[in-house]
C-alpha atoms as one frame of an Amber mdcrd trajectory, in Angstrom:
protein
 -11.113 -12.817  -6.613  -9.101 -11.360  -3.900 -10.321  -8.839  -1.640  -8.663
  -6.982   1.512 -11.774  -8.249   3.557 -11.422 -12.035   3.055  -7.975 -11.534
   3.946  -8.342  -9.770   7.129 -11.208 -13.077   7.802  -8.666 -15.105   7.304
  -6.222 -13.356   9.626  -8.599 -13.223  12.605 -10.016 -16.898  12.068  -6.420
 -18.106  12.034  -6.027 -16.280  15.691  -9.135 -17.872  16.559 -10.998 -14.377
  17.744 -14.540 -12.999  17.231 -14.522  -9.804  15.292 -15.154  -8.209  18.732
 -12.034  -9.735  20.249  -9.987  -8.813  16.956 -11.212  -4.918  17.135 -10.051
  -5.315  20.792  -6.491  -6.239  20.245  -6.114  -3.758  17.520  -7.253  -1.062
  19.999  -5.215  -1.835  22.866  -2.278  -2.031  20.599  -2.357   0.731  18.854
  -4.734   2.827  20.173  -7.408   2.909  18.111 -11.389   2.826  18.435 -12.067
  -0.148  15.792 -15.768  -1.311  16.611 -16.749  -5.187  16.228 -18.982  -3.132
  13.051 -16.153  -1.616  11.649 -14.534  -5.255  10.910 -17.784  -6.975   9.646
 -18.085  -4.200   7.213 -14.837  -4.864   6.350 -14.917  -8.418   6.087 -18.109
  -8.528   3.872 -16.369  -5.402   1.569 -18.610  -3.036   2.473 -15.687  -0.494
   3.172 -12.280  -0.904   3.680 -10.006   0.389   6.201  -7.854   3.470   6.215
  -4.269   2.993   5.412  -3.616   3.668   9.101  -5.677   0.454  10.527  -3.824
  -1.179   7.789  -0.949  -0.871   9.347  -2.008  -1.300  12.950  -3.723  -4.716
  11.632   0.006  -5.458  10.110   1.909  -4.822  13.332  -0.950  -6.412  15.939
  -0.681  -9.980  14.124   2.723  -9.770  12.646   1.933  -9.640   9.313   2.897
  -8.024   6.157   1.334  -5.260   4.083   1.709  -7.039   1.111  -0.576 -10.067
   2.306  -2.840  -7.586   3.863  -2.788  -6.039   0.353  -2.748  -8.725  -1.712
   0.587  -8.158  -3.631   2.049 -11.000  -5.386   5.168 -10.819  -3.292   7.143
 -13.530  -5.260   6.587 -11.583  -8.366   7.256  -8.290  -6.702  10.311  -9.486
  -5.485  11.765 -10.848  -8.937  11.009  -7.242 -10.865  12.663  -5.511  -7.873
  15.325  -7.907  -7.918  15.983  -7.146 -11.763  15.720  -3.606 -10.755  18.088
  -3.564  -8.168  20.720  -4.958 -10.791  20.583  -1.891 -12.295  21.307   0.369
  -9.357  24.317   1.570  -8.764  26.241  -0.744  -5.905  26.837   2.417  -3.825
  23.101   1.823  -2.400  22.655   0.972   1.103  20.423  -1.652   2.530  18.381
   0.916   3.955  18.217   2.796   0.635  17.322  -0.252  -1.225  14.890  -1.417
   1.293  12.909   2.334   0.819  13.162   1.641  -3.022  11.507  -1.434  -2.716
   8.758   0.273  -0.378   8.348   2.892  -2.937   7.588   0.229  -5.547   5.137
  -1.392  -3.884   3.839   1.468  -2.690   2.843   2.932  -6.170   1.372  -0.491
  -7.074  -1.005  -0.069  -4.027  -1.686   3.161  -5.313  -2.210   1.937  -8.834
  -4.826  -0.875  -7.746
């Protein structure tokens, strides 16, 4: 079963850091006061981390939400692509690019 902690393991063991080194470069990237505690609770699903530490993890190691998440991005992206083919062809990239954050942003919600 998937879980946002094995996940973020996974991330950190593929940089090759302790969890000490991983709150580190989370902190001096974005500013934050992660503890080398914080992540083990994570990583054994103890807690899980605030949408905002999410997204810090996302932008420190260059990855997505969705893997963070554990969204099924090929079959996200098929239902939004049958979605999108029933938009009007007046949307922008921009606007269609918010839809599909919208979308998965509900199914976050939802889980």
């Amino acid at each position: 079963m998937y879980s946002i902690g094995k996940e973020l393991k996974k991330i950190r063991d593929e940089e090759k850091l302790s969890q000490e080194e991983f709150a580190e470069r989370i902190n001096r990237k974005a500013g934050l006061s992660i503890t080398k505690g914080m992540v083990s609770k994570w990583e054994s699903d103890t807690t899980e981390p605030k949408t905002r530490m999410l997204r810090a993890i996302a932008e420190t190691f260059n990855v997505s939400m969705d893997r963070i998440l554990g969204l099924d991005t090929q079959q996200s992206y098929s239902k939004i692509e049958t979605l999108a083919a029933h938009i009007d062809d007046d949307v922008t990239d921009e606007e269609m690019e918010a839809i599909k954050n919208y979308i998965n942003y509900i199914k976050f919600k939802r889980d």
